[in-house]
Backbone bond lengths (Angstrom), bond angles and torsions (degrees), N, CA, C in turn:
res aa  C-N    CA-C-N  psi(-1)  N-CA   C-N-CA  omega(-1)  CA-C   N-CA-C  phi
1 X - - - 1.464 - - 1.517 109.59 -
2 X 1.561 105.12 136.49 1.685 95.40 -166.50 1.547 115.92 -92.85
3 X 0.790 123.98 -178.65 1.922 127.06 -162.95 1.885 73.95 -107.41
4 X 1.328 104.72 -66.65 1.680 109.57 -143.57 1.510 107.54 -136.43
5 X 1.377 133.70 143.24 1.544 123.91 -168.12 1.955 80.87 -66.97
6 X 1.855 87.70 143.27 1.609 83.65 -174.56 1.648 80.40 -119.79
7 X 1.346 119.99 152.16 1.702 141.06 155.18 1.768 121.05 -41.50
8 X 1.336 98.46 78.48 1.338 97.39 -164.92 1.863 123.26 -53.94
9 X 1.040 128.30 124.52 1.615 121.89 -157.78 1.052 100.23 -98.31
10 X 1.422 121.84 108.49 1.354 122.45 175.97 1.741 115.83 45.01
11 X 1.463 124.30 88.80 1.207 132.60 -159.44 1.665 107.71 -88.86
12 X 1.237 136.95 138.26 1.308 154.19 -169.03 1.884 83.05 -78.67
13 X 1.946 88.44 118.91 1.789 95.75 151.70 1.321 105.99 -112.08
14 X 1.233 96.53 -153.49 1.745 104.68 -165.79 1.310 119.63 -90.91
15 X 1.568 92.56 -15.01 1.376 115.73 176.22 2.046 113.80 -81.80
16 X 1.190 83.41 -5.28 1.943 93.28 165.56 1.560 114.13 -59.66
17 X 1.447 88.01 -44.20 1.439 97.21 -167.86 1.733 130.78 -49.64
18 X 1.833 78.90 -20.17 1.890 78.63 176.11 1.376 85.93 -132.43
19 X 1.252 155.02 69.22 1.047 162.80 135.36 1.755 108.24 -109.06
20 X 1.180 100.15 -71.63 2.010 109.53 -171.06 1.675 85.43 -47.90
21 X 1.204 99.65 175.36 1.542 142.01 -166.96 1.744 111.93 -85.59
22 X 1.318 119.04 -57.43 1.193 137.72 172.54 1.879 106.74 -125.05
23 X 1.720 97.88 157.09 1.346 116.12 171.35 1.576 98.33 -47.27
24 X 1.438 105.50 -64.73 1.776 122.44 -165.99 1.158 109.10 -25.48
25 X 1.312 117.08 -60.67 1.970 136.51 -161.55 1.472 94.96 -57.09
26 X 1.735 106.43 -39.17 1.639 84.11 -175.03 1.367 116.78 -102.97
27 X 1.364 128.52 -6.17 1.179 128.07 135.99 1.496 130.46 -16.90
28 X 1.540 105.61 -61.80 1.471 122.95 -150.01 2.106 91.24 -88.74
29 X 1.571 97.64 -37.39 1.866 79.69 163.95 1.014 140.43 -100.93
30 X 1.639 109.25 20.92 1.469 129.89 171.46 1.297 107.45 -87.12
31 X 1.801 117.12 -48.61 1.267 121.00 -177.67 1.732 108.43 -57.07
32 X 1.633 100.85 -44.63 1.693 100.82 -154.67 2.062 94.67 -63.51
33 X 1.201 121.66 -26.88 1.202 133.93 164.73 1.308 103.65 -34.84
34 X 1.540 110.00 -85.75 1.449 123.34 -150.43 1.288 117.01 -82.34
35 X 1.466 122.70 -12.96 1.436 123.36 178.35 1.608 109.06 -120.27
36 X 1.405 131.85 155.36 1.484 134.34 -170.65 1.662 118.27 -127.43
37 X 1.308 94.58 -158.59 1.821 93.22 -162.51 1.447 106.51 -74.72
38 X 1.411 118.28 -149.20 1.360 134.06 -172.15 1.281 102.42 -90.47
39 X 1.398 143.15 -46.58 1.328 135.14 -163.54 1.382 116.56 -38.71
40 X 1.391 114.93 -63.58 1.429 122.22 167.50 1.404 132.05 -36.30
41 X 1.105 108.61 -38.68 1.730 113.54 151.00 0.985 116.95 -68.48
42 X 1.281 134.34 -50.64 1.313 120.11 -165.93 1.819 112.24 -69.01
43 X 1.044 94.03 -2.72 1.958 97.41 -163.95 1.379 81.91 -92.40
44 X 1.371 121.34 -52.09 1.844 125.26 172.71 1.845 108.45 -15.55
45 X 1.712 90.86 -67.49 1.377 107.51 -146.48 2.104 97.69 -78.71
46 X 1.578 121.78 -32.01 1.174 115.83 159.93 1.225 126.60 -8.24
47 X 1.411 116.88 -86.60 1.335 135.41 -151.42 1.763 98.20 -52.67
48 X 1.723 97.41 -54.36 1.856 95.99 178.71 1.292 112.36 -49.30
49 X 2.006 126.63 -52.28 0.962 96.09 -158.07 1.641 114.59 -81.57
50 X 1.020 144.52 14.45 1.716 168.49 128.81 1.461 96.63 -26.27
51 X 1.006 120.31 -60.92 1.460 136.26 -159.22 1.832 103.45 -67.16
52 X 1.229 92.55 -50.34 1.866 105.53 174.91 1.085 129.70 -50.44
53 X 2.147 99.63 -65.39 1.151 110.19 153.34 1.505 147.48 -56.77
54 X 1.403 107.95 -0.78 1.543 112.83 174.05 1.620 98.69 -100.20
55 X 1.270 112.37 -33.88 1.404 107.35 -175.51 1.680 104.68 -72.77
56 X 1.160 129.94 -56.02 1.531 113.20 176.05 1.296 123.25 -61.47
57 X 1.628 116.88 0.48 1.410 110.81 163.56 1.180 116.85 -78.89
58 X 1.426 105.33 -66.58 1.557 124.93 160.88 1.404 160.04 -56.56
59 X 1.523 87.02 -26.33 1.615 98.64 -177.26 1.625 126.71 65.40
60 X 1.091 82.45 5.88 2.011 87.55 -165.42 1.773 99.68 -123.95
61 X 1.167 99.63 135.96 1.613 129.31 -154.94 1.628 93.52 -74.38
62 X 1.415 115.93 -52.65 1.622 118.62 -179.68 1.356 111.33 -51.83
63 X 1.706 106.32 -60.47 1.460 100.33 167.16 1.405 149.46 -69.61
64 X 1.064 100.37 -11.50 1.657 123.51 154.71 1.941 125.53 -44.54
65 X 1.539 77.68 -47.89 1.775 103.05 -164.83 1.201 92.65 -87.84
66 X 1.273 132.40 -67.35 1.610 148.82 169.70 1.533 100.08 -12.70
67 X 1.417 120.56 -64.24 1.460 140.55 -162.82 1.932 92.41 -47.90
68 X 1.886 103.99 -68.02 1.001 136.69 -167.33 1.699 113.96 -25.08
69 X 1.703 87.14 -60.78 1.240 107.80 -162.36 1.828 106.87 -80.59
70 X 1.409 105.78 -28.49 1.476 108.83 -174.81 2.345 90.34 -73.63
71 X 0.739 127.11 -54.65 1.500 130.11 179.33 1.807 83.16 -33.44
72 X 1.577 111.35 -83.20 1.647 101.48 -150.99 1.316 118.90 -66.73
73 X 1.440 126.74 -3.68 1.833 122.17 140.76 0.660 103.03 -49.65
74 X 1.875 120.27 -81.67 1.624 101.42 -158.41 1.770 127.94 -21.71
75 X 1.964 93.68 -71.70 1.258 94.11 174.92 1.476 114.74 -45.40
76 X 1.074 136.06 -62.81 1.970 123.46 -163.95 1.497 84.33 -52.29
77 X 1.317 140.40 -83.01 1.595 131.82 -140.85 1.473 91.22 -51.96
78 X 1.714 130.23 -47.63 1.607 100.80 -164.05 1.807 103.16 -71.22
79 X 1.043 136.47 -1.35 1.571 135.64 -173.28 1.905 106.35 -67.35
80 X 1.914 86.86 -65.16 1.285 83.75 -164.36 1.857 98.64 -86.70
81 X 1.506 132.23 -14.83 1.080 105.82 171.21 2.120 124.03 -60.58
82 X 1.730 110.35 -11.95 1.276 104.81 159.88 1.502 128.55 -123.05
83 X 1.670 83.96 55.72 1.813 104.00 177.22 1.536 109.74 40.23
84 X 1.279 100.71 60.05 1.671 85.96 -177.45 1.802 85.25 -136.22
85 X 1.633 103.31 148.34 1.500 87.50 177.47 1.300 133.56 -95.62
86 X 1.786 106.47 159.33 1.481 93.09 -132.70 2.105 91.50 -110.37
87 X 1.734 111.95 34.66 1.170 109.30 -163.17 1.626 96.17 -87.48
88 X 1.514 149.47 37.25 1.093 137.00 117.12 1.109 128.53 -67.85
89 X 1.808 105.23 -58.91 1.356 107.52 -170.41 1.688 122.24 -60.93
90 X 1.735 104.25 -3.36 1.366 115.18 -168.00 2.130 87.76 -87.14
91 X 1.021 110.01 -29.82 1.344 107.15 -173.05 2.010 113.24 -59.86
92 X 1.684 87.47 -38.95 1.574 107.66 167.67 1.532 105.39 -48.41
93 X 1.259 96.12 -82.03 1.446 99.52 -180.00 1.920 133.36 -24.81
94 X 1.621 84.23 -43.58 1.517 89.64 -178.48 1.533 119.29 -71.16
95 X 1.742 90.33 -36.35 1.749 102.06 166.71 1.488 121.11 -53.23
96 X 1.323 122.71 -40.63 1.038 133.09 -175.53 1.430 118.66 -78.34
97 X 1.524 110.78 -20.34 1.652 94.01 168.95 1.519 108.34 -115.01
98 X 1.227 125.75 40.73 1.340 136.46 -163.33 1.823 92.74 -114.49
99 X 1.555 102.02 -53.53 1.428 122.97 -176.89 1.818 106.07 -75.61
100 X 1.506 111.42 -14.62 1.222 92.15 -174.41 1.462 99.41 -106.28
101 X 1.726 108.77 -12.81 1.388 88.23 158.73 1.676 139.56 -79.67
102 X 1.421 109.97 -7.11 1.471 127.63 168.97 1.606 94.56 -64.46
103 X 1.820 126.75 -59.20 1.415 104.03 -127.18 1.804 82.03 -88.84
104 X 1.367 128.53 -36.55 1.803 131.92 160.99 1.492 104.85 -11.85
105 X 1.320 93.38 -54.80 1.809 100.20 -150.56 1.546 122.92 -58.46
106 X 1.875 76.26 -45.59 1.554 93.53 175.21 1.059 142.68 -78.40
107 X 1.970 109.10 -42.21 1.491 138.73 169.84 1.527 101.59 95.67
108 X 1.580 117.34 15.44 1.606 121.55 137.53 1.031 126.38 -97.01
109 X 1.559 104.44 140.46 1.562 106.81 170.06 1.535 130.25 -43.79
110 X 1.762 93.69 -41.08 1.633 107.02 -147.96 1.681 90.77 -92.00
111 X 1.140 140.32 31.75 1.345 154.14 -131.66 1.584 92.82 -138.80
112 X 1.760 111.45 -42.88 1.476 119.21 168.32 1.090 120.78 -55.58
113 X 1.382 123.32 -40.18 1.338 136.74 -154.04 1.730 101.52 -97.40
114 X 1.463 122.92 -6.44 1.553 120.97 174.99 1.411 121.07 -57.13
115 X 1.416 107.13 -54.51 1.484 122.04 -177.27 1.787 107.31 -45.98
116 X 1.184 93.33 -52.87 1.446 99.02 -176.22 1.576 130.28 -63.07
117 X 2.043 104.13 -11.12 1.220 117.27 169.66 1.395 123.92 -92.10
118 X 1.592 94.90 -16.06 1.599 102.03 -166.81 1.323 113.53 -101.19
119 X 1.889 107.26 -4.80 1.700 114.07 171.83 1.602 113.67 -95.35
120 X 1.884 98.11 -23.22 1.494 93.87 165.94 1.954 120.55 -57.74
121 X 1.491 98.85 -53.78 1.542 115.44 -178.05 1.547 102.26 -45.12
122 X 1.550 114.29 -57.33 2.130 116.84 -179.90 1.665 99.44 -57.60
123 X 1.183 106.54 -42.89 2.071 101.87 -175.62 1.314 103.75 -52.50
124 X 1.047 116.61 -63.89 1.404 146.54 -165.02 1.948 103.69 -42.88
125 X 1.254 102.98 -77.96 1.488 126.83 152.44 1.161 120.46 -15.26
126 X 1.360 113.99 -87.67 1.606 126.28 163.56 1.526 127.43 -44.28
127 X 1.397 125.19 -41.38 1.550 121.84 143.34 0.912 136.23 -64.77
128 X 1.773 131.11 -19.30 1.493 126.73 141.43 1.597 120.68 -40.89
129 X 1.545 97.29 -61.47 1.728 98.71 177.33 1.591 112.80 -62.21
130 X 0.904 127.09 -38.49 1.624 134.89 172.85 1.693 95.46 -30.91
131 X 1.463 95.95 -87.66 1.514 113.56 166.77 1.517 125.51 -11.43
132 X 1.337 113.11 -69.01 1.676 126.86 167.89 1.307 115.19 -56.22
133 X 1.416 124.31 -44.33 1.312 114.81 179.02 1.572 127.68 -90.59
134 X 1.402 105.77 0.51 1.454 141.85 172.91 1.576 107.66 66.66
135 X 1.293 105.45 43.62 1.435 114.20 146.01 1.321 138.32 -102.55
136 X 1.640 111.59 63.34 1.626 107.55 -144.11 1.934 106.91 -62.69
137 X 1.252 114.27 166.62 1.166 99.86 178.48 1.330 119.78 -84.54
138 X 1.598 96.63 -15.32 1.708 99.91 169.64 1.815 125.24 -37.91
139 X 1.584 93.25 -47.17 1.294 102.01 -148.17 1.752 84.43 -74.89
140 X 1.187 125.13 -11.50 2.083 108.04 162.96 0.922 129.53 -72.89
141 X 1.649 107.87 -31.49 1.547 102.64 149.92 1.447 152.31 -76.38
142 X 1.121 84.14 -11.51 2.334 121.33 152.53 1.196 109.95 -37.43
143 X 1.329 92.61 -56.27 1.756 135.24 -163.90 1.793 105.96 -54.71
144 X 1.501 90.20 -49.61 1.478 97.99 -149.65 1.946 107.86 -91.23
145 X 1.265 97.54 16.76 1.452 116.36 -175.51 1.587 109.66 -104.60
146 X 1.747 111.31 -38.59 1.190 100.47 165.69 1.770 128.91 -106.85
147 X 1.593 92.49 151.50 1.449 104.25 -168.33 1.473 134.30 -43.44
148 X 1.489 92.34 -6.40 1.416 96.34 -173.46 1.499 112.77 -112.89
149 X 1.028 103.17 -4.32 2.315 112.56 154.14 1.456 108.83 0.07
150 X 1.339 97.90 -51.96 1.841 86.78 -165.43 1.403 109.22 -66.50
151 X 1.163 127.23 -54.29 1.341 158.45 -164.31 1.883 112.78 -62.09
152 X 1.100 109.16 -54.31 1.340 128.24 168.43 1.739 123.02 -118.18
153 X 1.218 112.62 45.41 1.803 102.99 -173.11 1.550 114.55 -65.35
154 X 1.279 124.79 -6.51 1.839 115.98 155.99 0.900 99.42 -107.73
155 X 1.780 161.51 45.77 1.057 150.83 177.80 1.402 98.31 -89.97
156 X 0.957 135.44 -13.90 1.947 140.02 176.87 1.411 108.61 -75.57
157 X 0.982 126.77 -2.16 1.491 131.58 -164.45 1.344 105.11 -123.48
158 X 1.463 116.94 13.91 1.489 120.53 176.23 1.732 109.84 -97.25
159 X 1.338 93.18 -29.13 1.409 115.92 166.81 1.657 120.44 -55.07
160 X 0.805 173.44 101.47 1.464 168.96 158.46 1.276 138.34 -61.49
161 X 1.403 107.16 -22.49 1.431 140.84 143.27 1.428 131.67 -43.66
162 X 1.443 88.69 -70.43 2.038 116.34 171.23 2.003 92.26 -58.32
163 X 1.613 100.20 -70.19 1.667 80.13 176.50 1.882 140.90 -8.98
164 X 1.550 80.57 -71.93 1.875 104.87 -170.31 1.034 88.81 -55.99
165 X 1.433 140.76 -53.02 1.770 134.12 -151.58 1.804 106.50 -85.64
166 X 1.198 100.16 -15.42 1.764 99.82 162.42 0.986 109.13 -110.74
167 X 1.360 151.13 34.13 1.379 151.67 144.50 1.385 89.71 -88.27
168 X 1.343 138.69 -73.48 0.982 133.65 -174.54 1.417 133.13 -34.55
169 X 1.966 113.48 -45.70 1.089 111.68 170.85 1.622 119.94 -86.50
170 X 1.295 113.61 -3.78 1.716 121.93 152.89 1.394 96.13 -42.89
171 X 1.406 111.74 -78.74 1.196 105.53 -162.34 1.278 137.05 -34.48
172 X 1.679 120.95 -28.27 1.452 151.44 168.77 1.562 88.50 -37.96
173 X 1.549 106.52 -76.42 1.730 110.03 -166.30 1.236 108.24 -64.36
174 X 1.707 137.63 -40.22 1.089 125.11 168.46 1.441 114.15 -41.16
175 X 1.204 129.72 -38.07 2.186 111.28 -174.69 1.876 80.94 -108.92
176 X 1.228 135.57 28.70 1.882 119.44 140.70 1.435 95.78 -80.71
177 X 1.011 124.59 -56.80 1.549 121.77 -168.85 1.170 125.52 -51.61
178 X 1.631 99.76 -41.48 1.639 121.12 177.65 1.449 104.84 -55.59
179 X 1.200 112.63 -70.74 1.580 130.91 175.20 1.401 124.24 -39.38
180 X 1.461 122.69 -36.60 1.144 127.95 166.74 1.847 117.35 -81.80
181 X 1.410 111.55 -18.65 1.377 112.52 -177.34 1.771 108.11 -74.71
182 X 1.639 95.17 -34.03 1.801 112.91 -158.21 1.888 93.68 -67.93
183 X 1.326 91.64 -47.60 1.254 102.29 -168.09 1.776 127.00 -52.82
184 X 1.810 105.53 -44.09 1.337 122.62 -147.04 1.499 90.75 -113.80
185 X 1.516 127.97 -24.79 1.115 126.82 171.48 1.531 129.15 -36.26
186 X 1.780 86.55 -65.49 1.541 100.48 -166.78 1.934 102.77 -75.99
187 X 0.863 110.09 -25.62 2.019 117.67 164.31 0.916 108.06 -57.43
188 X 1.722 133.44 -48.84 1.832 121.08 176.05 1.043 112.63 -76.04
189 X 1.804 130.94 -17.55 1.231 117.54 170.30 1.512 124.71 -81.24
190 X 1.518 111.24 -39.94 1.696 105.86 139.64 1.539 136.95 -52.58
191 X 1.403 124.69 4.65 1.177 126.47 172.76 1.386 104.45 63.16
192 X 1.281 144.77 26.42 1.504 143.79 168.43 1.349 111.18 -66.34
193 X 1.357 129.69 90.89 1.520 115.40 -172.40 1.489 113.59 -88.90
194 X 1.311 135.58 -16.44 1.343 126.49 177.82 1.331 89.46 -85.08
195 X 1.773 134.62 -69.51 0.970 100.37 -174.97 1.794 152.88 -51.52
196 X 1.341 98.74 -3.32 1.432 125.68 148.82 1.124 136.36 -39.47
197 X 1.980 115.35 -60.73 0.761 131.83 161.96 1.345 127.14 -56.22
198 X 1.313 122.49 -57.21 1.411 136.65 -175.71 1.661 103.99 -74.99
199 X 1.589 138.54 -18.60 1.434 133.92 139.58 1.766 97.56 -45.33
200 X 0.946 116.57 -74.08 1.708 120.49 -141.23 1.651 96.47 -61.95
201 X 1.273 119.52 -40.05 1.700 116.89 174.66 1.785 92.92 -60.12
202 X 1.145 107.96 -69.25 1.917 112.62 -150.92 1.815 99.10 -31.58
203 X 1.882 79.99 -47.66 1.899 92.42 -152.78 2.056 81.61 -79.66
204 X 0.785 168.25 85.80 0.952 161.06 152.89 1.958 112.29 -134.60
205 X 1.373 114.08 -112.12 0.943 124.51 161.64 2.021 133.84 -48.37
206 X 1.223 70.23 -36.87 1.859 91.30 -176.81 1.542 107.80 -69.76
207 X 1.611 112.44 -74.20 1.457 112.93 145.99 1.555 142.19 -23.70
208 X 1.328 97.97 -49.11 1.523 97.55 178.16 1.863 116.26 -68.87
209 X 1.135 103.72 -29.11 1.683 117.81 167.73 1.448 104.34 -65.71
210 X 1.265 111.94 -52.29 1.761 97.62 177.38 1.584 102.72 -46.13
211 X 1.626 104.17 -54.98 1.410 104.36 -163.72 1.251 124.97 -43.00
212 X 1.568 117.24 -43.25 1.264 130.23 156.33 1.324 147.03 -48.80
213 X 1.422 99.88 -54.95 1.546 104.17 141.63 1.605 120.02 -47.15
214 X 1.096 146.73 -51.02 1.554 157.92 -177.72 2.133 85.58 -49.35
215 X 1.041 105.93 -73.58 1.341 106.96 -170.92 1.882 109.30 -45.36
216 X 1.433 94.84 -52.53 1.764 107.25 -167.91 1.826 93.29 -53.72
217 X 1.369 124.30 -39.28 1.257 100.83 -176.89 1.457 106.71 -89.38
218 X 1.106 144.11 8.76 1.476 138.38 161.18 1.616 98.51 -77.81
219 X 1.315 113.91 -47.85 1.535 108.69 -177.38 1.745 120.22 -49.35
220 X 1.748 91.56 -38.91 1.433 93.86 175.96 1.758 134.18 -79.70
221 X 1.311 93.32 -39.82 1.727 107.10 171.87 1.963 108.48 -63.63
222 X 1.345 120.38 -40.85 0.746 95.26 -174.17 1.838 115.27 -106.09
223 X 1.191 106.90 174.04 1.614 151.00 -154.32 0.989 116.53 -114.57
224 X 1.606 137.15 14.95 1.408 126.12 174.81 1.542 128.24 -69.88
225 X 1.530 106.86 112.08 1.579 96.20 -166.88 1.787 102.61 -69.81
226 X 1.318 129.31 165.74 1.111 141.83 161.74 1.555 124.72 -38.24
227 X 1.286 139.06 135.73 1.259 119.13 176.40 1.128 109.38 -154.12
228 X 1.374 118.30 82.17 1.635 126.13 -177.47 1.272 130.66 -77.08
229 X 1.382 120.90 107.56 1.564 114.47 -175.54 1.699 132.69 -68.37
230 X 1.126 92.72 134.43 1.307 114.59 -145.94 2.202 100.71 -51.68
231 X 1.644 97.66 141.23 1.624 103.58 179.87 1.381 107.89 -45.04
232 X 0.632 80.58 166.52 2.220 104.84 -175.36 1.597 91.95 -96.77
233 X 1.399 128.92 138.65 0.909 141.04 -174.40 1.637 111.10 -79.89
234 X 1.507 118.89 147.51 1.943 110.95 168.78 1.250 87.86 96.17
């Protein structure tokens, strides 16, 4: 998630793919493309911990949420009041009234924290099958690094090479998802709401950097040369 539109340096096309040396290289400047700094997480992870801290003051579900939701304005008004764009913190936002319409509805806390278990379990899900049918989801975010996305958005999948090495780092997010479901599950069914909270930050931002890191050293150890299947004839 990016802090700031950054000056892209010489951007990875598709045509890297049989130029660079290894799959990885063009991996690693597709990703540094398509994904950004820490800020964006951290604006993510805000609103919850707002949400925590009003609830262990209070105990009360309105004020909990209340807290929540006043945090992810702030953040959007300071975004677009310094022209910067504000399509993470808008993701916050959406999270945040998604969860406050669960925990409202019900008059549990831990009622907030569902949505967020039941999109890990569909993420989770849907990049397994990605995986099996060898459409990893990686390779859209491969995708979404080079300039020519609009024009060719399965053109990465001609590659066979690039494939295998984003099945692989699917797999990374397939056990984040896992890990966050195993974890946060059995806590909403005990009704533990701080420990809820303090899962959903850890496994959030914090996690997802492991996750990344986990990938960055697959990117680096391995060596997959390129292997593009051959044009269709006519």
């Amino acid at each position: 998630m990016a802090t700031e539109e950054r000056p892209a340096a010489a951007p990875a096309t598709l045509g890297d793919a049989h130029t660079a040396e290894t799959v990885e290289e063009v991996i690693r400047a597709r990703l540094s493309a398509a994904l950004g700094g820490i800020r964006g997480s951290v604006e993510t992870a805000l609103p919850t911990v707002a949400f925590i801290a009003a609830w262990v003051w209070r105990h009360d579900v309105r004020t909990a949420v209340g807290a929540s939701a006043v945090v992810a304005l702030v953040l959007l008004v300071s975004r677009l009041a310094a022209r910067q764009t504000p399509r993470y913190v808008l993701s916050a936002v959406a999270a945040t009234a998604v969860a406050a319409f669960f925990a409202l509805r019900s008059g549990r806390a831990e009622d907030a924290f569902l949505p967020g278990i039941l999109a890990s379990a569909a993420w989770g899900a849907a990049a397994l099958v990605s995986v099996l049918v060898r459409w990893p989801v990686v390779g859209f975010i491969v995708a979404a690094g080079d300039p020519r996305m609009a024009e060719d958005p399965v053109g990465w999948r001609r590659d066979r090479g690039l494939v295998r090495v984003c099945q692989r780092l699917t797999m990374v997010l397939v056990g984040l998802y896992a890990l966050r479901v195993a974890i946060m599950l059995p806590m909403y069914l005990a009704g533990e709401v701080t420990l809820l909270g303090i899962a959903k930050i850890v496994l959030g931002w914090p996690a997802y950097l492991g996750a990344v890191a986990l990938m960055g050293l697959i990117l680096v150890r391995g060596r997959t040369a390129p292997v593009p299947l051959p044009e269709p004839e006519g």
